[in-house]
C-alpha positions, 0 to 999 in steps of 0.5 A: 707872791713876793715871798715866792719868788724870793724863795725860787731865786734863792733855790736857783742860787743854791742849785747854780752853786751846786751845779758848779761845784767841783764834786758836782763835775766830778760825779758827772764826769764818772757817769759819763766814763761809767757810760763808755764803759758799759756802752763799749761792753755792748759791743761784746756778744758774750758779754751781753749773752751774760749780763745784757739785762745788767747793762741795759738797765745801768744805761737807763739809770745813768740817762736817767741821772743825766736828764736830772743833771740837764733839768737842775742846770737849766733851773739853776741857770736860766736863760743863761744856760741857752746862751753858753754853747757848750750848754746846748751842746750836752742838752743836744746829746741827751735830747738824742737819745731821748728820741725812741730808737725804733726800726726807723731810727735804729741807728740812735741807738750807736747814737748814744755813744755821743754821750761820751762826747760830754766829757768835752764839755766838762774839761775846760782844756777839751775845749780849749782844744777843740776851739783851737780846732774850729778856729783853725779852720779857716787856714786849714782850709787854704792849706787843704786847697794847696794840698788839693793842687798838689795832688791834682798836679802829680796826679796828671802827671803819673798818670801820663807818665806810668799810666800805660805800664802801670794800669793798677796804679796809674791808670787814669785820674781817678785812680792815679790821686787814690795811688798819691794818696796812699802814697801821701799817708806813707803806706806802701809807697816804697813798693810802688816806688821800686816797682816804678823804677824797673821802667823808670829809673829816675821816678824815685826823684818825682815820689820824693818830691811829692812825699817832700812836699804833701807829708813834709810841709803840708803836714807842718803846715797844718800843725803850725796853723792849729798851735798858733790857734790853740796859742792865741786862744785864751780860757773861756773860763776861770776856775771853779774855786774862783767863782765860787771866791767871787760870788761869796764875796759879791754876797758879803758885800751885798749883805753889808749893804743891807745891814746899813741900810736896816741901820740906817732905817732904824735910826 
């Protein structure tokens, strides 16, 4: 049993070397491209008309891989593996599409674009971004409840204002937020705006204030926060090469201390 065991810890440390190692990741990393490229030449009729057996059967082969890969990390890793986000995050694409995509779950099947998403998960500057995003949240928030009041305000206002010339525009809430809106994103607001002035000459001050104070500031805002985030967030992990350093030398030490300790047993 003692035999055993040792024999299954030193397979586990060889497959947490291996799944961490950089040609390891790198053959991931052009699965999952491979993937993407075949998943988006489904999307063409023609293409599947010609080769849809070829591609079909690359899908499976390369989920198949990934089910591998998934199956020698959490080997390798152990309990460790269900403790790392990112972990659980690439076991929940795989165990998406692993669900039988039938009539009732037809939609699974543009779920396995999600597989794509991995490559988050394989590029620490990825998730660094994406942490940046999470953590931005909560002041993305606040500056989204500001912008929700801007609206709301101009909102009231225009259609007040222009609601009774102006129906398609401004005629109610509703529809006066979905014209700020569109105005807000920059597209075709300087139509409105002119049209607006045949009847209100000095409308254009009021749109430029919204544009000023929605696109402008609001939208700097928003970037400010997410780099202050992104600055103050530090890489979850180090590089590959140094922990491969590490554990080589936390094995020679160990190894050492064997060896004085056989000495000393001997003696």
């Amino acid at each position: 049993m003692a035999s055993w065991r040792r024999l299954l810890a030193r397979q586990r440390r060889r497959a947490d070397l291996l799944v961490d190692s950089r040609p390891f990741v790198r053959v991931v990393v052009g699965l999952i491209l491979v993937n993407a490229v075949v998943l988006g030449a489904e999307t063409f009729p023609e293409v599947m008309a010609r080769h849809g057996s070829w591609l079909r059967a690359l899908d499976r082969a390369i989920f198949a891989l990934f089910v591998v890969e998934l199956s020698l990390r959490i080997f390798a890793k152990g309990r460790r593996f269900f403790g790392d986000p990112w972990s659980l995050f690439d076991a929940a694409i795989v165990a998406v599409s692993l669900v039988p995509a039938n009539e009732a779950f037809a939609i699974l099947r543009a779920m396995r674009v999600l597989r794509v998403l991995r490559l988050i998960s394989a590029f620490p500057q990825l998730r660094r971004v994406l942490q940046g995003l999470l953590g931005a949240i909560p002041g993305l928030g606040a500056i989204t409840g500001l912008l929700l009041i801007f609206l709301y305000v101009f909102a009231v206002v225009s259609a007040k204002l222009f609601g009774e010339q102006y129906p398609q525009w401004f005629g109610g809430l509703h529809v006066s937020l979905f014209t700020l809106f569109q105005i807000m994103t920059l597209e075709g607001w300087v139509e409105i705006v002119r049209t607006v002035k045949e009847t209100h000459p000095w409308a254009w001050m009021l749109f430029i204030a919204f544009i000023l104070l929605s696109t402008f500031t609001v939208l700097n805002l928003f970037i400010a926060v997410i780099v202050d985030t992104m600055q103050k967030t530090k890489p979850e992990e180090r590089p590959v090469e140094r922990q491969l350093a590490e554990i080589r030398r936390e094995l020679a030490g160990l190894g050492r201390r064997l060896e004085a300790i056989a000495a000393r047993e001997a003696s």
